[in-house]
NUMI-247679 format. One line per 2 residues: number of its first residue (from 1); for each residue x, y, z negated of N, C-alpha, C, CB. Coordinates in steps of 0.001 Angstrom, whole numbers, always signed. Atoms other than C-alpha are relative to their C-alpha. Glycine has a CB too. Example, Ala and Ser with C-alpha at 12.3 -4.5 7.8 and 13.67 -1.06 7.14 Angstrom:
// NUMI-247679
1> +890 -1190 +0 +12300 -4500 -7800 +900 +1200 +0 -992 +27 -1246  -820 -1190 +60 +13670 -1060 -7140 -770 +1090 -730 +414 +462 +1415
END
This chain:
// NUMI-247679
1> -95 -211 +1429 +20554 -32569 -38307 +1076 +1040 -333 +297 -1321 -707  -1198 -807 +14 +24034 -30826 -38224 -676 +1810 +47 +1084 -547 +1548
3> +775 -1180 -244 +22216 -27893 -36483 -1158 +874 -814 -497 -333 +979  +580 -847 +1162 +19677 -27333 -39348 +524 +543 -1320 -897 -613 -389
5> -1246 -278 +1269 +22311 -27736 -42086 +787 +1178 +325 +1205 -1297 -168  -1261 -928 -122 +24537 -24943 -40316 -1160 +1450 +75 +1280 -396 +1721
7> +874 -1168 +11 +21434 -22630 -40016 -712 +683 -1316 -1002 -371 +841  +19 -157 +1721 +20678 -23159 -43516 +807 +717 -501 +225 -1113 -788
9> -631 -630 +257 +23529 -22028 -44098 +1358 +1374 -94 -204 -553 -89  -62 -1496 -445 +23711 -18925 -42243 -538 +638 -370 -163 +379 +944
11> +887 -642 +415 +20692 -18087 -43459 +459 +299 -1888 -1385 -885 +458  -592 -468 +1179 +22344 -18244 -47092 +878 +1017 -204 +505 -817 -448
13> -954 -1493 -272 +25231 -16286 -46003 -199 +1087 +233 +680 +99 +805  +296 -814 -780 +23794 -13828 -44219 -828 +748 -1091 -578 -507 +1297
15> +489 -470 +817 +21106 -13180 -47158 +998 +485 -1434 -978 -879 -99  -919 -165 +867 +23917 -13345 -49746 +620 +1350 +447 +912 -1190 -70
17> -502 -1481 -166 +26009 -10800 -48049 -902 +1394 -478 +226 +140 +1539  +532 -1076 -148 +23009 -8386 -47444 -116 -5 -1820 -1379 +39 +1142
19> +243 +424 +1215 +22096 -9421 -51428 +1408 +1196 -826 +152 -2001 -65  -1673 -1082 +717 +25977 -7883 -52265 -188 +1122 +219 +1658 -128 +688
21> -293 -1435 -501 +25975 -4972 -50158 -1078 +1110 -567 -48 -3 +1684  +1348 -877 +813 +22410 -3904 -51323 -692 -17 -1294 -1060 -182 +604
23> +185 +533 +1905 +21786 -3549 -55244 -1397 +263 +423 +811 +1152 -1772  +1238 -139 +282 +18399 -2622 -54677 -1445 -1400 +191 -138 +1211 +864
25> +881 +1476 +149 +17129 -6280 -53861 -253 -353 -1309 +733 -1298 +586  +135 +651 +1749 +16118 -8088 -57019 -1076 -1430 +518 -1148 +1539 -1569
27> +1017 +1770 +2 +14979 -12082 -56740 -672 -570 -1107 +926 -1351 +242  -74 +512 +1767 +14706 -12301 -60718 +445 -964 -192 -1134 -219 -808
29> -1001 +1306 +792 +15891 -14959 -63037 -69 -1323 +183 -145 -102 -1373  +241 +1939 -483 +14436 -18121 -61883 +429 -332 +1282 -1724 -620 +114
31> -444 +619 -1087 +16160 -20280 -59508 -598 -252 +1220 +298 -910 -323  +323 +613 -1050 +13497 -21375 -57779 -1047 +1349 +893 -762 -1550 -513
33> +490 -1173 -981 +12685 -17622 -56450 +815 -178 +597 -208 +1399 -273  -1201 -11 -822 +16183 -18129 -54969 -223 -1044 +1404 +1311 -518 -1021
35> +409 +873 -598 +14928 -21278 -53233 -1347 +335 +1354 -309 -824 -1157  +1155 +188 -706 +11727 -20067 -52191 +987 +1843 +1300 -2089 +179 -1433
37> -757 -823 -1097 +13556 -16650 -50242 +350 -428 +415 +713 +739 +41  -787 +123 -1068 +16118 -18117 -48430 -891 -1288 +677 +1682 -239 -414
39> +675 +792 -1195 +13372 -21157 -47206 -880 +1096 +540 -921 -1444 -450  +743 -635 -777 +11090 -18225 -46071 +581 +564 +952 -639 +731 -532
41> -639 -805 -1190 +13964 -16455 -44256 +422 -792 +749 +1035 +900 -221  +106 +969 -864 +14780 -19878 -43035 -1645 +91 +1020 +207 -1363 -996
43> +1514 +276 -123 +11159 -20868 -42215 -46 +1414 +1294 -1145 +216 -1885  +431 -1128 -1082 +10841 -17426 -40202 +1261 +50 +1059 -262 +1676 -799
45> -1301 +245 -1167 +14350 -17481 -38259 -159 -1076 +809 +1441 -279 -612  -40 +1117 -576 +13758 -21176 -37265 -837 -173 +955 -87 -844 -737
47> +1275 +177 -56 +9971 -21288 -36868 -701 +1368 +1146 -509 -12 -1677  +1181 -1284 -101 +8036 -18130 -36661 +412 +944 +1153 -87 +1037 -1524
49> -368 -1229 -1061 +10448 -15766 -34700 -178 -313 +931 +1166 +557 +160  -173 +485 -1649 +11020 -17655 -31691 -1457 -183 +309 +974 -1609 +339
51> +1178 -361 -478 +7276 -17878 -31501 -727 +1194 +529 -498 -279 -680  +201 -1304 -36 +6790 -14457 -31803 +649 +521 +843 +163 +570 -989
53> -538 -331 -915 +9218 -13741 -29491 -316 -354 +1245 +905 -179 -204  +319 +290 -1593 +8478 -15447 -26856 -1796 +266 +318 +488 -1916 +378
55> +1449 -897 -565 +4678 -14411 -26866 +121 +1376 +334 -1166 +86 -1084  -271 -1452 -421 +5992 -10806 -27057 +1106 +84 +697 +126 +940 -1060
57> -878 -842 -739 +8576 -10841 -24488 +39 +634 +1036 +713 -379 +166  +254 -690 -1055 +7609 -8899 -21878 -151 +1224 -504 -1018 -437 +752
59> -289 -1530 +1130 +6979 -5970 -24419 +1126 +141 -297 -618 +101 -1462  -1254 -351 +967 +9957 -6614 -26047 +1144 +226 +1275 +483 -1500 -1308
61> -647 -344 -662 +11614 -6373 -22853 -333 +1581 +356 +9 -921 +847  +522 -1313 -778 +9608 -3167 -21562 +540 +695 -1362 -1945 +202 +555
63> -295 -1017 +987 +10523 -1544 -25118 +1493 -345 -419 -1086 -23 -1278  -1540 +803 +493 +14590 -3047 -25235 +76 -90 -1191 +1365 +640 +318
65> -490 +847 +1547 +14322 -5006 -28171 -820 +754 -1179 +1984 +187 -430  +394 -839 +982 +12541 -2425 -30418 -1141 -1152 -590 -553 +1617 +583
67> +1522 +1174 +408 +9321 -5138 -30750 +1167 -711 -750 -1153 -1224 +1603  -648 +857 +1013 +11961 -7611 -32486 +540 +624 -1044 +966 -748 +494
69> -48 -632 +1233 +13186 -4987 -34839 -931 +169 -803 +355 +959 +81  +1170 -145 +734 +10114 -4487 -35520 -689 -1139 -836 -850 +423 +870
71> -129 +1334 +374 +9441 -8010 -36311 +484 -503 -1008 +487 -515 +671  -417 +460 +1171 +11767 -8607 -38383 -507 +984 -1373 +1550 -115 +181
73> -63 -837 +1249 +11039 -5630 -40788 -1360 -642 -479 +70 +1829 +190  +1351 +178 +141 +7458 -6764 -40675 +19 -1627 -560 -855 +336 +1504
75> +300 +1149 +726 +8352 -10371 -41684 +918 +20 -1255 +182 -1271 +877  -358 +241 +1262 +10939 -9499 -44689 -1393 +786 -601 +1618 +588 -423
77> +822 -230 +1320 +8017 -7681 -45790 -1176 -716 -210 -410 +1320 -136  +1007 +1071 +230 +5515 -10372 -45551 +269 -1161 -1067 -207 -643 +1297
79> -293 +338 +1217 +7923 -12032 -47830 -177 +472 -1128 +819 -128 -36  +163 -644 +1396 +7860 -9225 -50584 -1433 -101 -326 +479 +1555 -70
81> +1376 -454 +726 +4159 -9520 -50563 +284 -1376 -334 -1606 +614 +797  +15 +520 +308 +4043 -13266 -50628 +837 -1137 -915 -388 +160 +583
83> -939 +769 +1260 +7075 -14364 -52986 -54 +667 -1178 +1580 -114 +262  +203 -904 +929 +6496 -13142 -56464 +1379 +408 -654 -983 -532 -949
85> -1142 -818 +755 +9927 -12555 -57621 +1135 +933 +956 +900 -1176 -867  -876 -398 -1048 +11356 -10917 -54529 -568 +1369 -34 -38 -844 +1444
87> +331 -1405 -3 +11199 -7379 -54603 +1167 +1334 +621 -313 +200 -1546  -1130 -1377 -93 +13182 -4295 -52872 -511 +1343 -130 +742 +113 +1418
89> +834 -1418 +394 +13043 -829 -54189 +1122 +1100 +944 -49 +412 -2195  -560 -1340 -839 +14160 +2672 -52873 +1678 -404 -405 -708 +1933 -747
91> -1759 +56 -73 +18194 +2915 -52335 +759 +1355 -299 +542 -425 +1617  -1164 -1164 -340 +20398 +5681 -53559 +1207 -516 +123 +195 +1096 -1043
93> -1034 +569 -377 +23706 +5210 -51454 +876 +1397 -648 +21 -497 +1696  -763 -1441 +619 +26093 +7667 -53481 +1194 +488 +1099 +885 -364 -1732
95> -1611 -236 -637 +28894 +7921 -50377 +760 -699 -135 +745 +920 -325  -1592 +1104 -404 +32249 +6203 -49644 +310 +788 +609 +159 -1547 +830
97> -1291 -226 -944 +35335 +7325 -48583 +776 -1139 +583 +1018 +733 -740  -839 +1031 +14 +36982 +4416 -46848 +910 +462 +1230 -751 -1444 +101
99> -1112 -135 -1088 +40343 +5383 -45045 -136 +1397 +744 -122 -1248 +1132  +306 -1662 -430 +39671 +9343 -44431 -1208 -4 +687 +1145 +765 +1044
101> +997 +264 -876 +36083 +8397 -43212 -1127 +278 -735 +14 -1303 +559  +1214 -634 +1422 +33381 +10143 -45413 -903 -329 +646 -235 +1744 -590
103> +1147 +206 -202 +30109 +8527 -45591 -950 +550 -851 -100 -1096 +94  +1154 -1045 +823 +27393 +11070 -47010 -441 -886 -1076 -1496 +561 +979
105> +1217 +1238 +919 +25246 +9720 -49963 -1554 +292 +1043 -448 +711 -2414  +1227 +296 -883 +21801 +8795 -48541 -1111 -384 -876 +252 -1159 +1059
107> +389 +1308 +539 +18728 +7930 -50205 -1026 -570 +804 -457 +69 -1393  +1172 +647 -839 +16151 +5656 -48793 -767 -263 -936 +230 -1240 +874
109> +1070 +430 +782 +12852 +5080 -49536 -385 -1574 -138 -1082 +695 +515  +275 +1869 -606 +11284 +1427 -49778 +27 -265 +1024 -1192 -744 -136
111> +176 +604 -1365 +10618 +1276 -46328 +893 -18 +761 -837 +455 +679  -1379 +70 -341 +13593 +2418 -45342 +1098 -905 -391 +385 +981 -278
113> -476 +1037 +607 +15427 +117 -47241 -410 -1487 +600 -398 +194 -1330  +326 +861 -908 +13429 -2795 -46117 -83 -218 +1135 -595 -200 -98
115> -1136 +81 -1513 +14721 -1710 -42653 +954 -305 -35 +401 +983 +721  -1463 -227 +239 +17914 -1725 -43757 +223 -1308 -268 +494 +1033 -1135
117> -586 +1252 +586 +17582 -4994 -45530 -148 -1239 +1524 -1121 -510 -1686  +473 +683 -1655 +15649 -6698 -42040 +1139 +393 +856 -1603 +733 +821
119> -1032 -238 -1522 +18375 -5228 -39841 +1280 -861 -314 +615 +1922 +339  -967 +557 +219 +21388 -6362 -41801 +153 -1330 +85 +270 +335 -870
121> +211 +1821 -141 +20074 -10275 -42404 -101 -87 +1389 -1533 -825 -767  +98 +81 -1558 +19343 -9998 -38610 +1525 -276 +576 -657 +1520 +661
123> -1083 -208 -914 +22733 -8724 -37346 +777 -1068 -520 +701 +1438 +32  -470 +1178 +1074 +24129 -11128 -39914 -139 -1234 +539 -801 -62 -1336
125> +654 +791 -1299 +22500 -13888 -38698 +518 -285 +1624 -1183 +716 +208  -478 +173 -1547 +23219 -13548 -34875 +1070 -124 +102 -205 +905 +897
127> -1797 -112 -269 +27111 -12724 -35647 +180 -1188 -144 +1099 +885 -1024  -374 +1550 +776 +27055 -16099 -37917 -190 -860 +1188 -1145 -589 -1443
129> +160 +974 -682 +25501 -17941 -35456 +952 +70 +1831 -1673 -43 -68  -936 +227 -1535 +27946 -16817 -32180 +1398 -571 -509 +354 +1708 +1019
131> -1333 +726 +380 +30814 -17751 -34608 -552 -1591 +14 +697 +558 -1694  +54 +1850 +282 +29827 -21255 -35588 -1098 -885 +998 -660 -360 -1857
133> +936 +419 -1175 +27616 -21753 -32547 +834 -497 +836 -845 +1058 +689
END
C-alpha cells in the first residue's frame, strides 16, 4: 500500500513541477480534469509502461532506450486525445540568463512540446523515485 501511495505521489510531483515549468499545459477549471490526468499518468507509469516495456525490450535495447522515449511521448499524447480538458499547445521559450549562462529563446511546436512535456514527467519521475525508493 505504502508503495502505491508514494508513486501517487511522484506522479503528482513530477506532473506539478513539469505543470510550473511549462505554461503551455492547460487542464482547465474543473477539478476533476486534475483527477482524471494525474490517474492516467499514474495508470500508464504503474500499468501500461512496464508492459510495454518489457514486450519491447530487445528493441529498446538494440535502439538504447530511444523505443521508451518514444513511448512515453506517444502515451502523454494518448492522454490529450482521450481527456477532454487536457491540452498542450506550441511553446515560446523567450531565454534566460541564469548566472552568465544565456539560454536562446526557442519556440516549439505542439509536438515538440509534447516531447518536452513526456521527457520532463519521465526524468522527473525516475529522479523521484531513486530518492524515495
Amino acid at each position: 500500500m505504502r508503495h502505491y501511495l508514494k508513486s501517487v505521489l511522484i506522479t503528482i510531483a513530477a506532473f506539478y513541477i513539469t505543470y510550473t515549468l511549462i505554461p503551455a499545459i492547460s487542464v482547465g477549471q474543473d477539478p476533476k480534469n486534475w483527477l482524471l490526468v494525474l490517474g492516467g499518468l499514474w495508470i500508464i507509469s504503474q500499468v501500461v509502461s512496464p508492459i510495454f516495456s518489457l514486450v519491447l525490450l530487445p528493441v529498446n535495447i538494440l535502439t538504447f532506450g530511444l523505443v521508451s522515449f518514444l513511448l512515453n511521448i506517444a502515451f502523454v499524447f494518448a492522454l490529450l486525445n482521450f481527456l477532454p480538458g487536457f491540452s498542450v499547445s506550441a511553446y515560446n521559450f523567450a531565454g534566460a540568463q541564469v548566472q552568465g549562462v544565456i539560454f536562446p529563446p526557442i519556440f516549439l511546436n505542439q509536438i515538440a512540446t509534447i516531447a518536452l512535456v513526456a521527457t520532463l514527467i519521465t526524468i522527473l519521475q525516475k529522479l523521484f523515485h531513486i530518492i524515495f525508493e
